[in-house]
N, C-alpha and C positions, 0 to 999 in steps of 0.2 A: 504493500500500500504506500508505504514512502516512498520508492522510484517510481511508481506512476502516480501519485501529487508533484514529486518533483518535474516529472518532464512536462505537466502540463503547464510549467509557468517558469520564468527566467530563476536562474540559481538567485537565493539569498547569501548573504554573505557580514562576516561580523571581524573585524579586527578592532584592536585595542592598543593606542598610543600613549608611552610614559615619557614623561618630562621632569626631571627630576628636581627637587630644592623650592618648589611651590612658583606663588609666582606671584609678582607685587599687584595686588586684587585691584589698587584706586586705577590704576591705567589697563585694569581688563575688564570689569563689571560694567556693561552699559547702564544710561543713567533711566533710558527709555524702554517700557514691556511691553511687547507682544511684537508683530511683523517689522515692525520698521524699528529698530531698535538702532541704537547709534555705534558706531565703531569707536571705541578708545584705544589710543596710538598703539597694544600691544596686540588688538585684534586686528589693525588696519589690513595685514596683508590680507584678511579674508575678504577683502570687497568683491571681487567679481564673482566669489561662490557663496555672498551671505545671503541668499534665498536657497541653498542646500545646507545652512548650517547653523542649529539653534544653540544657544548659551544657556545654559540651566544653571541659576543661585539658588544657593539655600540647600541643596544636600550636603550628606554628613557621610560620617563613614567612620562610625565608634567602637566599632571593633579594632580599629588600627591606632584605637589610645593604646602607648605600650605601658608596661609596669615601671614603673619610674624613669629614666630617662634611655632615648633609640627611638626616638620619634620616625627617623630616616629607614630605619631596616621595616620596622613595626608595621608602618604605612606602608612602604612599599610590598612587601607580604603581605598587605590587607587587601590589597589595591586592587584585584579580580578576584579575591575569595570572601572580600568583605567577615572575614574569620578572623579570632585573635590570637595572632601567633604567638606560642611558647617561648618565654625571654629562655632561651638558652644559647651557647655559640658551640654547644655539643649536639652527636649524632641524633638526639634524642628531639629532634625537629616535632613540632606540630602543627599547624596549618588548616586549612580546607582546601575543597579542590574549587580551582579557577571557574569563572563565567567560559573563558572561552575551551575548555575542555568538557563542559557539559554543553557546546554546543557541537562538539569536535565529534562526541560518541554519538551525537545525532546523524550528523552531514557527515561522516566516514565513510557510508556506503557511496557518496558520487562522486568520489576522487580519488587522485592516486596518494596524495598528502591528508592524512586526516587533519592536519592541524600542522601550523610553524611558527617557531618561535625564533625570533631575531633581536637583534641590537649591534649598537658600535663598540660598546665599552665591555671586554671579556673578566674575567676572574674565573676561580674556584669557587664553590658552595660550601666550604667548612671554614673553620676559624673563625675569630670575633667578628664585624664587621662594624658594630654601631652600640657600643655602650653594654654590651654583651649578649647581642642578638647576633644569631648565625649568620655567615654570609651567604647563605642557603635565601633567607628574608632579602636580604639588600641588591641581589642581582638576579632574582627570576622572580619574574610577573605569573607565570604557566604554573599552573599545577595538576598534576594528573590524580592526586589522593592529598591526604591530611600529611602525608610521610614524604612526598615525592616529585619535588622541582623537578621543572622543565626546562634545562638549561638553554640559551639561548647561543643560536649562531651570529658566527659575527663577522664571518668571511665572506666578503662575497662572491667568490670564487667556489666557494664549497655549496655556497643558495645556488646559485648558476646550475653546479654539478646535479644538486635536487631537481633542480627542474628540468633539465635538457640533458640529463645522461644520456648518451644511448641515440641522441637527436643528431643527422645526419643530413646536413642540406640538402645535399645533391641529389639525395632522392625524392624520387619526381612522385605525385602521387598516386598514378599508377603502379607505382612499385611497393610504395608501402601497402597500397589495397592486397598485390600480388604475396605478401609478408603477411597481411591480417591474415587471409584465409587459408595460408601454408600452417601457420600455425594454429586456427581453430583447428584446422582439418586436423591434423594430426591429435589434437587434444579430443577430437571424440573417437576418433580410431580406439586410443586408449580406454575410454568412458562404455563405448560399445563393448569390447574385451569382458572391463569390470562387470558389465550387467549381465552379461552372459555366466559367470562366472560366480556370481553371487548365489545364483541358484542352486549352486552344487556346497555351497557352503554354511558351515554349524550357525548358531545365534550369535556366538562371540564375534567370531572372524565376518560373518555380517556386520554389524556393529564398525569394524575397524575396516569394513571398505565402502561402508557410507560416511566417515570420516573422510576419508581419502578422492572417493567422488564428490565430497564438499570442494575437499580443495582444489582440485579440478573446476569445478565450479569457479569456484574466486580468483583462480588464475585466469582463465573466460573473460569475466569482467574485468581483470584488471588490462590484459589484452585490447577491450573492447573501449575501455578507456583512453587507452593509449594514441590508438592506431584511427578511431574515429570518434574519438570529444574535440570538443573545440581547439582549430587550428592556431596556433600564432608562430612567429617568426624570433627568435633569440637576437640578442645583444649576441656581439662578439664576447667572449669569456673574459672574465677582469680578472686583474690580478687582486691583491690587497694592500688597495691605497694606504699611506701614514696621513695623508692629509684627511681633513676632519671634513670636511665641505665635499671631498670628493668622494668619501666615504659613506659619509650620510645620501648624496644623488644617487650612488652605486645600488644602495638598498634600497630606494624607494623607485627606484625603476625596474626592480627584480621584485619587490611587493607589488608592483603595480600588474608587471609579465606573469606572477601567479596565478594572482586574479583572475586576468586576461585569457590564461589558457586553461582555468579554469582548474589547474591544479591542485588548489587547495581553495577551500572558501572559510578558513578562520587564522589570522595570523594576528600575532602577537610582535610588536617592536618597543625596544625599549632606548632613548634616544641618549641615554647613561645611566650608572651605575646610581641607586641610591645615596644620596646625601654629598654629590657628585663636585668635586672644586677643578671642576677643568677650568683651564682659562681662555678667556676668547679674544685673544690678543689682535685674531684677525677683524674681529666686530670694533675692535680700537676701545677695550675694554680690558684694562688692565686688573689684575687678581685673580684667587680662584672663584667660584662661582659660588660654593658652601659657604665661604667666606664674605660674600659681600651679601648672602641673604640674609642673614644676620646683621639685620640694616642703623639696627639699632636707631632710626626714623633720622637717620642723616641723609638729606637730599642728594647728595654725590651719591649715595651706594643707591637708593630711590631708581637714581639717571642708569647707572649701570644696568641693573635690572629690567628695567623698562626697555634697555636694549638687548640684553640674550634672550629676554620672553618674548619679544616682538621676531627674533630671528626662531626662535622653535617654532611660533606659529608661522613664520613664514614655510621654513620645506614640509612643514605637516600640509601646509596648503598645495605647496608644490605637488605631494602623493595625491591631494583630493582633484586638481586639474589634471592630472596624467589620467585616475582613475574617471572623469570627467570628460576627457577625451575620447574614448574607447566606448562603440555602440555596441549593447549589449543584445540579445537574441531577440528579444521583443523589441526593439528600436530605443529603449532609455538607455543611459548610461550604466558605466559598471557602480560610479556613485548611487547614482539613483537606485540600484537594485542592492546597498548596502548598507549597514550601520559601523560609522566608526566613532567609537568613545576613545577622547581626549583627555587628559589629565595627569595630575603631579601627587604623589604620594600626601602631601598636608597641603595646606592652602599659602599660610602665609609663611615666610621662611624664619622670623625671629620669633614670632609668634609658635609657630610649630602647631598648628590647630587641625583637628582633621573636621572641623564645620564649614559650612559654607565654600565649600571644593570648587574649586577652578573647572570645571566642565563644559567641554564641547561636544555636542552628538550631531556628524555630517553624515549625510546621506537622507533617503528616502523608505529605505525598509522595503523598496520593490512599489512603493504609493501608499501605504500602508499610513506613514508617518508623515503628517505634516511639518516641515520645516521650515528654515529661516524664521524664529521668532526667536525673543528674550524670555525665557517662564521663570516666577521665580516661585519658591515652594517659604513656607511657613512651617516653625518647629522641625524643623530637621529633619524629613525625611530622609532613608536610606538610599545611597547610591544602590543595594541589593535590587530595591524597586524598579529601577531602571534598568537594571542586569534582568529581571524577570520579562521586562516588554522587551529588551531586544533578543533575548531567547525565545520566546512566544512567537519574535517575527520571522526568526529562521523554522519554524515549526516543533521548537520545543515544548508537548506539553507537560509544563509543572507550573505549581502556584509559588512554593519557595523557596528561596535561596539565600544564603549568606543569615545574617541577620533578622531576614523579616520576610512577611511572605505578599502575594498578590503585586501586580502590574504597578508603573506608575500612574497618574490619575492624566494626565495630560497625551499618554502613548495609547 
């Protein structure tokens, strides 16, 4: 029943974007709600896509208070499980499992990727990271169980390799048709055998060759996926750039070619490490980043910030134009037929608060969701809430998740 509701309507699709060290809320909260809402200088870049991209104040996300101080790892572990992660920086991890992995065991059957998880900034997942939370919390967004990050790639040469192993241009598509069906063929020659052969066989050894005709099966499909789902054309293979700008374009046109080909319909990117002091010397912005969010309300660090927040939202905008570009099966875009949630582990960076969240949610859910407006929510509703309507819009059904249960009022 899932593959044919899926084929009767364009793929949904859900990724999730981190930014780390919060973000100075006076130059990103519009002052106006509902459709025509105003751009403040760190939203600007969104202007040509702010009819695909609403601003939601006022969610919260209180599970990611941590146990006295590690605001940075706490949050960021909170930040798709909306769960309260175990202050430890031993094996002894606790967690929940991610928004985008309980959409990942949904949407697994119509791709060859169930799920991908990316970023720039690499590490290990053991050892302190943040006042004595795991570094398991502070650099993976993914979570497949309460026990088990998803580590994130950060090559993009090895994303490439995911998506176009095995992809050989030259072949014309007549030849690959001539490869699809060498290979079903052969794959039921096999399947023929088994069924023949089943009949001469006990209960048991039944048993273990309807296992084996399963997978037969799922080789089939994944075959059928390959050889005739949606076409696209690869990038030349990249290496792995040191620069930061060229790094960051690399992944967000290899998030964009997923998509595109349909590869995966749930990715995870994390645009740094929790509680992150890179410096962005090329922005003409001197210090680490950790370090000047802690602004302690001096206008010079105010200025800084207003400028790395206004460059994250710029190439996040960048991924929503690529994916904006590209006409999807039914004639919308790949935007249009997607939800991607925007946001930074706490809100404000000296502050350290996990209320009133920084959130962006672009796309259209497939028309589902009206967008381009300001909403803003009263008493703190849970970000879980919103994690429940854009599960709901890939065809998840459940009513809870994380903290709290049923849809948000506005999705």
């Amino acid at each position: 029943p899932r593959q044919v509701k899926a084929a009767e309507t364009a793929p949904r699709r859900i990724r999730a974007y981190y930014i780390p060290d919060g973000i100075h809320m006076p130059n990103w909260r519009p002052d106006v709600v509902g459709p025509d809402y105003d751009l403040k200088p760190i939203l600007a870049p969104l202007g040509p896509l702010k009819q695909k991209v609403s601003v939601l104040t006022g969610l919260a996300n209180f599970p990611a208070r941590p146990d006295g101080p590690g605001d940075h790892a706490s949050g960021t572990g909170a930040f798709l499980t909306v769960a309260h992660p175990k202050k430890t920086s031993g094996a002894d991890i606790q967690n929940g499992i991610s928004m985008d992995q309980v959409a990942a065991a949904y949407l697994k059957d119509f791709t060859r990727i169930p799920s991908m998880q990316l970023g720039i900034d690499g590490g290990n997942g053991v050892g302190d990271c943040d006042s004595g939370y795991s570094c398991a919390y502070a650099r993976n967004i993914s979570w497949a169980s309460a026990t088990q990050p998803l580590p994130k790639v950060t090559s993009p040469a090895v994303v490439f390799d995911q998506l176009f192993q095995g992809f050989d241009p030259q072949t014309s598509a007549e030849e690959r048709a001539k490869r699809y069906a060498y290979r079903k063929s052969i794959l039921d020659y096999v399947r023929t055998d088994a069924n023949s052969l089943k009949t001469r066989l006990g209960k048991t050894d039944q048993i273990k060759l309807d296992q084996y005709l399963t997978s037969v099966n799922e080789l089939e499909d994944q075959i059928i996926k390959a050889e005739t789902g949606p076409q696209c054309d690869p990038i030349d293979k990249p290496g792995d750039p040191v620069n930061l700008e060229d790094h960051v374009a690399l992944m967000t046109e290899l998030m964009a070619l997923a998509f595109q080909c349909d590869a995966t319909r749930v990715i995870t990117f994390m645009l740094a490490n929790a509680g992150s002091n890179r410096s962005y010397d090329f922005l003409g912005v001197s210090g680490g980043h950790h370090e000047i969010s802690h602004h302690q309300s001096l206008q010079s660090n105010f200025d800084k910030l207003t400028v790395i927040d206004t460059w994250e939202v710029q190439v996040f905008t960048q991924l929503l134009s690529r994916l904006d570009s590209v006409t999807d099966i039914d004639g919308n875009t790949l935007l249009d037929n997607s939800l991607i949630f925007f946001s930074s582990e706490i809100s404000d960076g000296n502050a350290h608060n996990h209320t009133d969240m920084p959130i962006l949610l672009a796309g259209r859910g497939g028309g589902d969701i009206v967008s381009g407006r300001h909403l803003v929510y009263q008493n703190y509703p849970s970000v879980a809430q919103l994690f429940v309507s854009m599960l709901q819009n890939v065809g998840v059904s459940l009513q809870d998740f994380g903290d709290s249960s049923g849809p948000l009022a506005m999705l």
